[in-house]
Structure formats: structure tokens, C-alpha cells
C-alpha positions in Angstrom: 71.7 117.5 97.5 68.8 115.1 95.7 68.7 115.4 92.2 66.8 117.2 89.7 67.3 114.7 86.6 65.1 116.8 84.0 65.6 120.0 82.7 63.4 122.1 84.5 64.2 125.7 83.2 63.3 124.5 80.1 59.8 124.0 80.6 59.2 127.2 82.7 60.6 129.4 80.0 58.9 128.1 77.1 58.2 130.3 74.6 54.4 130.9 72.9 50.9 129.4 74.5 51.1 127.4 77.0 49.1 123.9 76.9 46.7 122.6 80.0 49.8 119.4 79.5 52.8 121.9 79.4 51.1 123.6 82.8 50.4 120.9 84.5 53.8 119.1 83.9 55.7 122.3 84.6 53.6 122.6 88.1 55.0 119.2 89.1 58.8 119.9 88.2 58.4 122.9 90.0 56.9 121.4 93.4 59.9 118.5 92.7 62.2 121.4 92.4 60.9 123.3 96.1 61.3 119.4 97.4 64.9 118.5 96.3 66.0 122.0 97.1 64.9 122.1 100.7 66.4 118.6 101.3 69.8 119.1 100.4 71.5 119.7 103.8 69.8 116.4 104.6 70.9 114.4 101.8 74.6 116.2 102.5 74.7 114.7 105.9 72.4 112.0 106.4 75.4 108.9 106.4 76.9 110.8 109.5 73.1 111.0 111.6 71.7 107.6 110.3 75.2 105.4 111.0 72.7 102.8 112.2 71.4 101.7 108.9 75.0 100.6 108.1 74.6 96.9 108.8 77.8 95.1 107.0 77.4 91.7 106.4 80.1 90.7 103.5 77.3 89.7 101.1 75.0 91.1 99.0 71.4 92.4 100.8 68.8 94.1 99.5 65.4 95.6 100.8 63.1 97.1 99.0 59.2 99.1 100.0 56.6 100.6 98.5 56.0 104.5 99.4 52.5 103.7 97.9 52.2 107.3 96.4 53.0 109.5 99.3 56.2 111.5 99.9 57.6 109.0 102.8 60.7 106.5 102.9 60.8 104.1 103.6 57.6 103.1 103.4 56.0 99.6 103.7 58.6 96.1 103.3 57.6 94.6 99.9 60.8 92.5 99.2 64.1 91.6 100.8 67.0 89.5 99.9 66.5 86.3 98.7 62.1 86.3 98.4 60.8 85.1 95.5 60.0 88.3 92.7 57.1 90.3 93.6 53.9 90.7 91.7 55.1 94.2 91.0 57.1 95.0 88.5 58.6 98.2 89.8 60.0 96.0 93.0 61.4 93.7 90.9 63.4 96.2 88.4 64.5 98.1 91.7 65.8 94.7 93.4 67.6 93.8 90.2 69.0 96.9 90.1 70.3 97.2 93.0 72.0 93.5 92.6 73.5 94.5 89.4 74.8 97.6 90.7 76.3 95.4 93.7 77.9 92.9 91.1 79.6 95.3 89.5 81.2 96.8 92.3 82.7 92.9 93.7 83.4 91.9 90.3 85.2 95.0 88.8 86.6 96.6 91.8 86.6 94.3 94.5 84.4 96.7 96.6 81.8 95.2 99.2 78.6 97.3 98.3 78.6 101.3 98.3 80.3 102.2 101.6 83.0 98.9 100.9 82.2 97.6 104.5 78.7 95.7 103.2 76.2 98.4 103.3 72.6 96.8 102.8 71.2 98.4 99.6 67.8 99.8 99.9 65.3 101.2 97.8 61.8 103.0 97.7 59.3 102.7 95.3 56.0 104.3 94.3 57.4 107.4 95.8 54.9 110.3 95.4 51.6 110.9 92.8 53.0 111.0 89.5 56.9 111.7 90.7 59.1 112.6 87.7 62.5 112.2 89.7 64.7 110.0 90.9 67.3 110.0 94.1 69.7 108.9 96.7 68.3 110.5 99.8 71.7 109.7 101.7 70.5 106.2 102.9 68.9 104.6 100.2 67.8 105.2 96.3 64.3 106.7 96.1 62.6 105.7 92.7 59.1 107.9 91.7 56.9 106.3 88.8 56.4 109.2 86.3 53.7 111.1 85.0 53.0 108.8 82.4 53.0 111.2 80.1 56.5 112.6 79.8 58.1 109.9 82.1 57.6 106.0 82.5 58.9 104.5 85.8 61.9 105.7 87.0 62.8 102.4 87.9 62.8 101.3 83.8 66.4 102.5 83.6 69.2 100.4 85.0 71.5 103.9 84.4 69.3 106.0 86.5 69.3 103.2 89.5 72.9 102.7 88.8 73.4 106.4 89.0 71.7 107.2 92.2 73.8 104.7 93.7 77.1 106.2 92.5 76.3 109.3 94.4 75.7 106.8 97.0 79.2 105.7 96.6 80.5 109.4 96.2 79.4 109.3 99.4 81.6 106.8 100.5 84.5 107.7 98.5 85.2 111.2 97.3 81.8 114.1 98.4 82.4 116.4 96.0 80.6 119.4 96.9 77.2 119.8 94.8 77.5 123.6 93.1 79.4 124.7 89.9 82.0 122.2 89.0 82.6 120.0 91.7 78.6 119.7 91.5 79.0 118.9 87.7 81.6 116.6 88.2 79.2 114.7 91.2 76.9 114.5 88.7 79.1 112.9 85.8 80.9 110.8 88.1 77.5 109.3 88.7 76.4 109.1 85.2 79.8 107.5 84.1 78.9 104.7 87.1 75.6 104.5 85.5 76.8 104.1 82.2 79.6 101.6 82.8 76.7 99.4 85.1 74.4 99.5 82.1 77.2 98.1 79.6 79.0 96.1 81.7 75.3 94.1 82.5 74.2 94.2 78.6 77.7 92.8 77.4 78.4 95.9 75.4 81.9 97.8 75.1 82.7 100.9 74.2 82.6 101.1 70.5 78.7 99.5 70.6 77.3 100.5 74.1 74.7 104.0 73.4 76.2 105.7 75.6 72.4 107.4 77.2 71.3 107.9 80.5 67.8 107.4 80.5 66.9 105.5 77.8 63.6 104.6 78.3 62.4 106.6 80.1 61.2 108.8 78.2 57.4 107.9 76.7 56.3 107.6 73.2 55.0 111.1 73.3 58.1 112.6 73.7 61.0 113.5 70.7 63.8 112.1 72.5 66.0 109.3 73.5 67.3 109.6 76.7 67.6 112.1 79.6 71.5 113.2 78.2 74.4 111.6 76.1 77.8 111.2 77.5 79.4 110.7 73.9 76.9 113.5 72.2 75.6 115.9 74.6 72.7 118.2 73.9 71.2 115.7 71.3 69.3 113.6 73.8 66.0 115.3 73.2 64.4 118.4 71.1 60.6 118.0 72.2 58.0 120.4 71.9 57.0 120.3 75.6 60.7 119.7 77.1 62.6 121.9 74.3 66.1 120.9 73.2 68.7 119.1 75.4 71.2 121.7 77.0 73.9 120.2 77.6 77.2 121.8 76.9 79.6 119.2 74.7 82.7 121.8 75.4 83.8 124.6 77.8 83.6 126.8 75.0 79.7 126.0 75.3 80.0 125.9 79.2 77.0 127.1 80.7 76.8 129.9 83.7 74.0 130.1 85.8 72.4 130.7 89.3 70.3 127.9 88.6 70.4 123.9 89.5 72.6 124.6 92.0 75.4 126.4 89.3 74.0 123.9 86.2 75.1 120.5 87.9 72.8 118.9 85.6 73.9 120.6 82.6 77.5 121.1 82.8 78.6 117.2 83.4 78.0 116.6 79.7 81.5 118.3 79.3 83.4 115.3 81.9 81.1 112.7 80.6 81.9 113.5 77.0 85.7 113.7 77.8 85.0 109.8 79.4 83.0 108.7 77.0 85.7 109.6 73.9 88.5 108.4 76.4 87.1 104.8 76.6 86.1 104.9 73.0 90.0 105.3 72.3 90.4 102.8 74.4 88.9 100.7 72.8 87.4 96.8 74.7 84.9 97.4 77.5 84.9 100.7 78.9 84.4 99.6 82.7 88.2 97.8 82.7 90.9 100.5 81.7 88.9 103.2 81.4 86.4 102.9 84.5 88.9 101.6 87.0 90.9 104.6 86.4 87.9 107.1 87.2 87.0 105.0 90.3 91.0 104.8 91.8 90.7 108.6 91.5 87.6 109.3 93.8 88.3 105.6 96.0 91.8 107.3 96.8 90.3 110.4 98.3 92.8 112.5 97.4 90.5 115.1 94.9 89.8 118.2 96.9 85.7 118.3 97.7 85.7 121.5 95.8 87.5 120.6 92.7 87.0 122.2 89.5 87.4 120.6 85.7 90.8 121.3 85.9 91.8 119.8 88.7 89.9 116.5 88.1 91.3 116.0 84.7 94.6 116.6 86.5 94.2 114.0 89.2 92.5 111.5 86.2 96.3 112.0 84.4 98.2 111.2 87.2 96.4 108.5 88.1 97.3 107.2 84.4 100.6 107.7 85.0 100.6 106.0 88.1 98.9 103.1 86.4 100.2 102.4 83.5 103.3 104.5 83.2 104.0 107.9 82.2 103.9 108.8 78.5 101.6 105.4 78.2 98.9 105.0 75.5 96.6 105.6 78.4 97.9 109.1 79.1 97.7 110.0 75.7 94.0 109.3 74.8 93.2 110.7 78.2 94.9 114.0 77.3 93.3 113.8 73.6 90.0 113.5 75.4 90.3 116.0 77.6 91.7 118.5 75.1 89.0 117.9 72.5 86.3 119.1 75.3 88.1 121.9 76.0 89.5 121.2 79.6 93.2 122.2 80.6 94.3 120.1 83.5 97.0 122.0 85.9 99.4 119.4 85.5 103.1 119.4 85.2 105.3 117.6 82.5 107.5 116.2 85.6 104.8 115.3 87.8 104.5 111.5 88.5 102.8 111.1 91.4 
């Protein structure tokens, strides 16, 4: 299940002439479509063949290596733990990235890398000619450097590094299956990791923090701010060349389609929206109440692989409740949230567990 971080439909629908830079960019999602697509039974169970890269060591270690343009992982040993910053820039934001994501894990949640037993955190760099994606291959994050016309480096955005490791520790915690909503939710789970990463290295709570995946990433050329917008979804871009943003912001917009695996990609801005406004309510920094809530319901394991909206909203409610006490001013912002993006969690008045 790699990831597919543009909106690809988009581009191979687009209406009127179509520009030697519109053909040539849609060529290259396309192939990066075929590639993702044919590797996701890989990425599904590539922690229970490779078991051997699992090397816990009870501190932070990172190891990053250069693909140097062709489709390979890992590729050649630029960097690991403790060497002194390369002369490339893409190593470095990768290596940083992968501490910060590390950090955050120890600090906020007491966890001991992705897998909680030390897993050494690896990345790829220079991954393909002109690769617009991003990805956690099941072993390691995989980082491609753009076309440089549409996309700078993957590796420019601390919430795309941040959320290729959160499926990394989906992985670990709770796999949700990636099609329809359990995809979506796989997909938000990660961007709300990403998100809370971001802020929680920049200093910035919920009221200030943007909110974007992606910012940055984007080049000059394009009309847009980020890949997608966990507090506004479907106003992250209108382009000529990419279109409009398509997220969904409510179920009433929800999206149904054959495509990306269900719309994955698409219909996590309803989840991310219902977090974003929930921490916003909140109020302080949205990785203490707020985040620590979301990651006790996947580290817990008890959310069925295949559950929908519903059900996760349920299992986020309970887990309030178990938290912070039923009827709590937690509960109630959660349900607000929820109910403002349309979901109806199956949940009981006299549940409590």
C-alpha cells in the first residue's frame, strides 16, 4: 500500500488543450501510479518477511542513502547516526527528520521509535528521475526529489517525512486496511502524526499552527499552498495544471470512487478535519490532549483493521471517556467535532469502556 500523495485523476481528466508540461507531468503520475499500485502487497507485508532489519537498540539510530536517481532502496550509505551533516542537503533534511519524528515519539508518548522496541529509522533519498512521491515501503521512508516543476524535494516537508513514518507506526500499532474508509482513516491517521510532528517541532499550538500537509512543497509555479488542509479541506490548491483540491470537508461531500484504492487520499480530509476542529476546541498544543487520545486508540489495538468513520469516531469517544471521564469537556468537543463533519459514531449513551 505506497502512497499516491497528489491528485492524480485530476491531471488525467483535465479539461481543454493539453500543454507539452501538463503531458509530460501527467505521464510521470501515471508511471508513479502503475509503481505504487503494483507494490502494495509488498508494502502490506514487508515487516513480517524483512524481521531482520528490526535491530532494537533503546536509542535513537538513523541511516540514511542515496538511490542516486534509479528506482532501488536502499541504495548507497550516505549518512548514519551520529556523522557529521552531509554536503547534501536532501540527507540532511531526511536525517533530521527522521530524529524529530523519533523525539516526538520518546517525548510525547514514551514510545522507543516506530515499532516501540527501537526500530532503526531509515531513509532513501534521490529515489527515481524526477519522482513526485513520497513513501514508507514497509521498512524504511523512501523520499523522491520532484520534478522541479510542480514539486520541490520531497524531503522539504517535515509533515510529509513525519507522515510516512506514521504509516510506519500504523504498522506497528493498529494496520488498518488501505481501501474505502479504513484506507482514509490510514491515511488521516498519518497526516494528523504529520501534522502534530510539524507543530510540536515549530512550537506552535493549535490556534496558530497552519494546519497543511505539504507546505512547501509545492513550487512557485503552482496556485497552491500545500498538498491538503486538515482544518480547510479542498482549499489547499486550485492550479491550472493540478485543478482544485478535492477533498471532501463533510460526508455530505464524501466522495465514491473505484479509484485510489476507494479515494484514500481524498476522503481523510473528513477525519482530519473532525481532528483538527477537535484540537482547536481544545485549545494549548494539539499533540497533548488531543494527539495522545488519537494515538491510545490505534497503540491499544483494539480498532477493527476494517473500520469505517463510524466506528473510529466511536472508539476516539470511548477512549475520552476512558481518559478523562465520561460527560468531560473532552467528550464534548470530540462529539462537536465529529458532528460538524458529518460522522455518527455507533456509540451508546451507557457505554464506558
Amino acid at each position: 500500500m505506497r502512497e499516491i500523495i497528489s491528485s492524480q485523476p485530476t491531471l488525467d481528466k483535465a479539461d481543454g488543450p493539453v500543454s507539452v508540461t501538463r503531458t509530460r507531468i501527467a505521464t510521470r503520475a501515471r508511471q508513479t501510479m502503475l509503481l505504487d499500485q503494483a507494490l502494495l502487497h509488498e508494502r502490506s507485508t514487508a515487516h513480517q518477511k524483512l524481521t531482520w532489519l528490526i535491530e532494537p537498540t533503546g536509542r535513537l539510530n538513523r541511516i540514511i542513502s542515496d538511490a542516486q536517481g534509479v528506482e532501488i532502496t536502499p541504495g548507497t550509505l550516505i549518512r548514519s547516526e551520529g556523522q557529521k551533516p552531509s554536503a547534501d542537503i536532501d540527507v540532511n533534511r531526511a536525517y533530521d527528520g527522521l530524529g524529530h519524528v523519533y523525539g516526538f515519539l520518546a517525548d510525547l508518548f514514551k514510545r522507543n521509535s516506530l515499532d516501540g522496541s527501537g526500530l532503526v529509522l531509515r531513509g532513501t533519498v534521490h529515489y527515481g528521475e524526477h519522482y513526485d512521491n513520497a513513501f514508507w515501503d514497509g521498512t524504511q521512508m523512501v523520499m523522491g526529489d520532484g520534478d522541479g516543476e510542480i514539486f520541490n524535494s520531497f524531503t522539504s516537508s517535515l509533515s510529509v517525512i513525519a507522515h510516512e513514518l506514521g504509516h510506519g507506526l500504523l504498522q506497528y500499532t493498529t494496520n488498518l486496511q488501505y481501501q474505502g474508509q479504513s484506507g482514509a482513516l490510514n491515511e488521516s491517521i498519518a497526516d494528523v502524526f504529520g501534522a502534530l510532528v510539524e507543530q510540536f517541532v515549530a512550537g506552535d499550538d493549535a490556534a496558530h499552527a497552519s494546519w497543511l500537509i505539504g507546505k512547501g512543497l509545492f513550487t512557485k509555479a503552482v496556485t497552491g499552498v500545500a498538498l491538503r488542509s486538515m482544518i480547510e479541506p479542498g482549499t489547499a490548491y486550485n492550479d491550472s495544471i493540478l485543478g482544485k483540491d478535492p477533498q471532501p470537508a463533510t460526508m455530505a461531500e464524501y466522495v465514491k470512487t473505484t479509484e485510489d484504492n476507494g479515494g484514500v487520499h481524498l476522503n481523510s480530509g473528513i477525519p482530519n478535519r473532525a481532528f483538527a476542529l477537535f484540537a482547536k476546541a481544545l485549545g494549548g498544543n494539539a499533540w497533548e490532549t488531543a494527539g495522545s487520545l488519537w494515538f491510545n486508540v490505534i497503540a491499544t489495538r483494539t480498532l477493527p483493521e476494517n473500520a469505517d468513520f463510524a466506528t473510529f469516531a466511536e472508539q476516539t469517544l470511548l477512549q475520552a471517556r476512558r481518559d478523562h471521564g465520561a460527560g468531560s469537556a473532552v467528550e464534548s468537543a470530540l462529539k462537536q467535532a465529529w458532528d460538524t463533519v458529518g460522522v455518527v459514531p455507533r456509540l451508546k449513551e451507557n457505554d464506558d469502556e
